[in-house]
N, C-alpha and C positions, 0 to 999 in steps of 0.2 A: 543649757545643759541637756536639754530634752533632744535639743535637735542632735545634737553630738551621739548619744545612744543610737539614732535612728541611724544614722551612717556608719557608726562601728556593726552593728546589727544585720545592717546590707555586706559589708562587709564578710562578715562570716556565714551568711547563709548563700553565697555564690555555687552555683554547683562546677563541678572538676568531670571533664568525659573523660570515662572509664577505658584504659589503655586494654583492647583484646588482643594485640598483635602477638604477647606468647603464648597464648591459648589455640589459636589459628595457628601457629607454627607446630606445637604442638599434635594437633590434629591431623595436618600434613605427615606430618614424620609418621605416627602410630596409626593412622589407614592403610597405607601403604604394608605397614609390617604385619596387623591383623593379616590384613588379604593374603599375604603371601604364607603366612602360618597356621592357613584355614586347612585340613585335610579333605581330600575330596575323595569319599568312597561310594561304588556302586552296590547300591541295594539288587537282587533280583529274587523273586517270591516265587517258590513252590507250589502247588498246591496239591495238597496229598489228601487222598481217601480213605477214613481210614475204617476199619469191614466194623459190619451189622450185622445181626442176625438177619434182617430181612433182605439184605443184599447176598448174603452167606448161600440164602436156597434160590436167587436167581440165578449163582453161577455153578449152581452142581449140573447142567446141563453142555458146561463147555467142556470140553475135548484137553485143555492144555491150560494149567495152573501155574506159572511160572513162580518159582520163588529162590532168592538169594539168601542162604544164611549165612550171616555173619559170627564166624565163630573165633577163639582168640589167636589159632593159627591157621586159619585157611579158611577159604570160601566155599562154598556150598552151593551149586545149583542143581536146584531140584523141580520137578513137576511134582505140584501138592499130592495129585493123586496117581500118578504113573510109579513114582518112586526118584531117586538119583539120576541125574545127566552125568553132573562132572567136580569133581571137588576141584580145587584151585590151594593148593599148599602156597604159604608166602615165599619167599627169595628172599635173602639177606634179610630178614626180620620186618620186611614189608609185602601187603598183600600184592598178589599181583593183577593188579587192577586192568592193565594192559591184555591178558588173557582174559578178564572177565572181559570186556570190550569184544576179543571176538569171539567167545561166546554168545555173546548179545544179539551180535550181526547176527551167526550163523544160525541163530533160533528166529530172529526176525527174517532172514532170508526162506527159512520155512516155514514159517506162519505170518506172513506180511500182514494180513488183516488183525492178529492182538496187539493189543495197545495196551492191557496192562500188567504186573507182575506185583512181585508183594518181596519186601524187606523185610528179613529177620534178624532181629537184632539182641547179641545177650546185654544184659543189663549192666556190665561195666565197659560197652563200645562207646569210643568216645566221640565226639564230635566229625574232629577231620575225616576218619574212616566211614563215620555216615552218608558226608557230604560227597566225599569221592565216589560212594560205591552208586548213591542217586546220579552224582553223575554220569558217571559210566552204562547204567541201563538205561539213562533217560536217551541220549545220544551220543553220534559220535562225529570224529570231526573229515570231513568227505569233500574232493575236488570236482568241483561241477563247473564247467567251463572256463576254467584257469582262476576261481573264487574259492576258497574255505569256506563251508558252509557246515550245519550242527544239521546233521540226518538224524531222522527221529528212530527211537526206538522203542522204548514203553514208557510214554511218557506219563501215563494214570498210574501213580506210586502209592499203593498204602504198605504204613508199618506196622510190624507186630511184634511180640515178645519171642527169643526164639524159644522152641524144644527145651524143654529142663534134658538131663542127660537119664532122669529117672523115665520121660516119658515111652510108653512101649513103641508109639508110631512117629518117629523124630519128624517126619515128613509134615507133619497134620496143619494144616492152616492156621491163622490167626483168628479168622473167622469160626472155624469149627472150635479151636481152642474155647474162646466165648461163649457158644452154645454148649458145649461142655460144662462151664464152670456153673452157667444161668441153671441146667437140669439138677 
């Protein structure tokens, strides 16, 4: 009787290989869909300046303060301290970015050597109108030997808050704004 145990015993401790063939099929099918349901977007990073009092008194010795404000209907460029270039009214309820473009050129065509300018921004501008308007003063897009290429134009962007409407001198920088509020 003892030996009879030992054979049924053998009997149920037999091991059984483990079927993976629907797990492997599985896998097959759902790589393939991951991968093609992955979205692919390009990052590209700014990098903006943004004013200090101790930068603020390097640049009182330049000639040409460029700056864009952004207001809810129209655009604004100005020389910080010269006064008004050109306002830019929107079109159909969109700014007209295309005109700030050749504004851009045609300030960079007379001052080839500045490389930077300053955004002013009221506090309910959103997003998209940011990114467009850094676009537009960063560069533009120009044909150089039958290629598209991105011609630079200011491309050292700092931001700032614009002009309250209370302010007496709408023009005043971002930078002087902050040594203002620090006195």
């Amino acid at each position: 009787m003892s030996m009879h145990r030992i054979r049924r015993h053998k009997l149920h401790t037999q091991s059984t290989d483990l079927d993976v063939t629907p797990f492997m099929n599985l896998m097959i099918v759902l790589v393939p869909v991951l991968l093609l349901s992955m979205v692919f977007t390009h990052t590209s990073i700014i990098e903006l300046e943004f004013p200090s009092a101790d930068s603020s008194a390097a640049t009182i010795g330049e000639t040409l303060h460029l700056e864009v404000v952004v207001h809810d209907g129209f655009l604004s460029i100005a020389d910080g301290r010269g006064g008004k270039i050109k306002d830019l009214p929107q079109i159909r309820g969109q700014h007209d970015y295309e005109a700030l473009s050749l504004v851009m050129r045609e300030l960079k065509r007379r001052a080839p050597d500045k490389r930077d300018i300053t955004i002013l921004l009221e506090s309910d501008t959103d997003y998209q109108t940011l990114v467009s308007v850094m676009d537009r003063v960063r560069s533009y897009r120009a044909y150089q030997a039958l290629d598209v290429v991105d011609a630079e134009l200011f491309p050292l962007i700092s931001l700032g808050d614009s002009p309250s409407e209370n302010n007496s001198s709408p023009l005043a920088s971002a930078g002087e704004k902050q040594i203002a509020q620090r006195s």
